[in-house]
C-alpha positions, 0 to 999 in steps of 0.5 A: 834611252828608254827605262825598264818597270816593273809595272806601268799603269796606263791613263789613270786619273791620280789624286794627289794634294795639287788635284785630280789629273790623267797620267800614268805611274811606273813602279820599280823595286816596289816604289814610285818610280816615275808619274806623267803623260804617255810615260815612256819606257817598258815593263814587266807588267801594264795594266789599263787604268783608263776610267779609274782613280787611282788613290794612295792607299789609305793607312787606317790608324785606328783598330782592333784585330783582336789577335793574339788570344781573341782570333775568334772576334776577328784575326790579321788573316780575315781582316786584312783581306777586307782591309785589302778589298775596301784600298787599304794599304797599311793599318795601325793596330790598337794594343786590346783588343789582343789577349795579352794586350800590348803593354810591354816588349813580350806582348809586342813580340806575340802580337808581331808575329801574329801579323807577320805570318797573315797580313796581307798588307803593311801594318804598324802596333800601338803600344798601351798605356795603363796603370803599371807600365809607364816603366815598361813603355821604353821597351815599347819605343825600342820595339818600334811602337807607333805610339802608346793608347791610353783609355781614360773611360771603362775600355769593356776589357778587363785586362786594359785598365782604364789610365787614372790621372796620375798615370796619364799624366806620366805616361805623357811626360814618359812619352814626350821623352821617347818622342812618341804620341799618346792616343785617349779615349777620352770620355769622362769616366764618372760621369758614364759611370754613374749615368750608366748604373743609375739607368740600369739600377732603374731597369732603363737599358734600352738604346736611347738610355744608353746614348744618354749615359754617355752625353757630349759633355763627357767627351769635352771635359775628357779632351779638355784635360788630356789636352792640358796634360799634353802642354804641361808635358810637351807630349804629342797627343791624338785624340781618337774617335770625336763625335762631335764638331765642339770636340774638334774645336776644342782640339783646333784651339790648343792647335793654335795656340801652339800644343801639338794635338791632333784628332780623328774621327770615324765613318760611323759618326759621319753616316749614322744618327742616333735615330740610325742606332735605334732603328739597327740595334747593337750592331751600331753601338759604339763609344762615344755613341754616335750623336744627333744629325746636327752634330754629324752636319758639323763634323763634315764642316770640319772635314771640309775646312780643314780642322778634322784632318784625319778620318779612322775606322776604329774597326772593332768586331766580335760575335754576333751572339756579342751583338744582340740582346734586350739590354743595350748595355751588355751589347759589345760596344764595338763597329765593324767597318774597315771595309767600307772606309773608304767607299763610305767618304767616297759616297757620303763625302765626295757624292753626297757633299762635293768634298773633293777627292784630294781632301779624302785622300788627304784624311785617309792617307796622306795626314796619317803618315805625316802625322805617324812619322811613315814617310814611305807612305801615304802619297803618290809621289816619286820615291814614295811606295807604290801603295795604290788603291784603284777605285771605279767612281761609277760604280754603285753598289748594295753592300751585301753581308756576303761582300764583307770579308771579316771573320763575323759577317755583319756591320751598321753599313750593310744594306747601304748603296756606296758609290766607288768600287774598289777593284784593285788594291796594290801594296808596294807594287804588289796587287793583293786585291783585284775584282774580288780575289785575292794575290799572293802570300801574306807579305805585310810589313812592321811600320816603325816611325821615322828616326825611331827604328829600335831593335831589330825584329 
């Protein structure tokens, strides 16, 4: 007896952790339903995926739409759209960059229905974790919080408090309690503190002296002592954005040595060099900065041997007026690139490095919802959602600023020829994007980990 789909994609190529292999995916009731050969069966809708690899949909864990009370930087509507049109089937947002930012139960609501009303794919909300409401972090937990954002430097927002020790050290111990993981910014606040004043009381404001009042040893100290934080607490921790091989290390060693640590870091790190920021201006500028060659030549290492398993954009926008100026130091410090994450790993990674399609899907999606506790997600399986990213390897392109669908048209990326078109995206079943459009209503929904429910929204 022949089964009845929704949707049947013909002769794609899957990338799954086994491989890479030619086969066709029938989705029912916006799931998986069926993978094989010549499947038979008939339904609703069948596509033609010949010549295309088709790639669960990236999750990304890390970044900032800004919304509520700073749409005007970017907004879940246009930032969905790009995230739909670079295979992105879920995201995580980060508690600031969002006036008010997400720090307790009321701040969680706003910030939902903003999502709710304009998403065009699924999404999950951190919670923060700043001096003052380690009280208000249970409320967080039962509104369904992926997890609690702390910044251990200056976060260049004013209402997002850098967590003092104390804080940290609670919150950790808080979260450990609610089984929720604690995301750091780790930097060294003192240490970037006072290099950045004494270059700027000397009147050196200019891009290298910026990359240098931010040194490596910054990070390593910072990720050493949130580290030790987490195994005093038996806290689960993330470390976001490294930008460099020693920090991945750092976090590989208390790994094995039994600490429950993990780590990201983001497409800037990989495809810029300091020299790169020098030659872009402000719109390159982050923190951490992007380092030096050999740094970025240790983070691939680490992605192709395993010990980095998760790679975020950290997709943090603003306006262009935000972006410019003589002083390196008052630029926003911020990348826009939740577009192009995908095709730069495709380009820089698979082409440029032969780092095979499994490990990007892996670091892209697959990691990211074992890690976050969304088991719906992140893998072409039967019963998983048909979240799919149907992607042309052949294709090569320029990135145009016309391409870029964010709310502020500009990124580090635009410019650069990136191999791999996305020309379908599909969330649970759904095409939301396709050569260029875009489908239907804003249907994105809340992503709560596993076992973690909380009240009902």
């Amino acid at each position: 007896m022949s089964s009845q789909y929704d949707l049947i994609l013909r002769g794609g190529a899957l990338v799954t952790p086994e491989g890479v292999a030619r086969a066709d995916l029938a989705v029912a009731d916006g799931r998986i339903a069926a993978l094989g050969p010549e499947l038979e069966g008939s339904a609703t809708e069948t596509l033609d995926a010949t010549g295309l690899h088709i790639f669960p949909g990236v999750i990304d864990a890390h970044l900032h739409f800004n919304e509520p009370g700073r749409t005007e930087w970017e907004g879940f509507a246009t930032g969905t759209r790009a995230l739909a049109a670079g295979g992105v089937t879920a995201f995580f947002d980060m508690p600031l960059n969002a006036h008010p930012p997400t720090l307790d139960a009321a701040s969680f609501d706003l910030k939902y229905a903003a999502a709710r009303a304009a998403s065009l794919v699924d999404f999950g909300l951190w919670g923060g974790l700043v001096p003052g409401n380690v009280e208000r972090m249970d409320e967080l937990a039962a509104r369904g919080v992926v997890g609690y954002k702390a910044f251990m430097a200056n976060s260049g927002i004013e209402d997002f408090v850098m967590a003092d020790d104390l804080t940290l050290y609670e919150g950790m111990a808080r979260a450990a309690t609610l089984g929720r993981i604690v995301a750091v910014h780790a930097e060294n606040d003192t240490l970037t503190r006072e290099l950045a004043r004494r270059a700027i009381a000397a009147g050196r404001t200019g891009v290298r002296d910026f990359l240098a009042s931010r040194p490596i040893i910054a990070e390593l100290e910072a990720i050493q002592r949130a580290i030790l934080f987490a195994e005093e607490t038996g806290c689960a921790l993330h470390m976001v954005h490294v930008s460099t091989g020693r920090g991945v290390a750092l976090v590989a060693a208390a790994r094995a040595r039994g600490v429950d640590v993990s780590c990201e870091t983001c497409p800037h790190y990989l495809v810029l060099t300091e020299d790169d920021v020098e030659a872009l201006g402000a719109v390159a500028k982050c923190a951490p900065p992007v380092r030096s060659r050999a740094e970025q030549d240790a983070l691939w290492r680490c992605l192709a041997d395993g010990t980095l398993p998760l790679v975020a954009s950290d997709h943090s926008p603003a306006p262009a007026e935000m972006k410019t100026g003589a002083d390196f130091f008052r630029g926003w410090g911020g990348i826009s690139g939740c577009q192009s994450l995908l095709p730069l790993l495709l380009t820089e990674g698979h082409v440029a490095r032969s780092l095979p399609l499994e490990t990007i899907a892996a670091v892209t999606s697959t990691y990211v919802a074992r890690r976050f506790a969304i088991p719906s997600k992140g893998r072409i399986a039967v019963g998983a959602d048909a979240d799919l990213a149907l992607v042309d390897l052949a294709t090569s392109a320029a990135l145009r600023a016309h391409d870029l669908h964010y709310r502020h048209k500009h990124s580090p990326y635009v410019g650069r020829t990136l191999r791999g078109q996305v020309v379908r995206t599909l969330v649970r079943g759904h095409t939301v994007y396709h050569d260029g459009t875009f489908a239907g209503e804003p249907a994105g929904r809340l992503l709560r980990p596993a076992g973690r429910q909380g009240v009902t929204i």
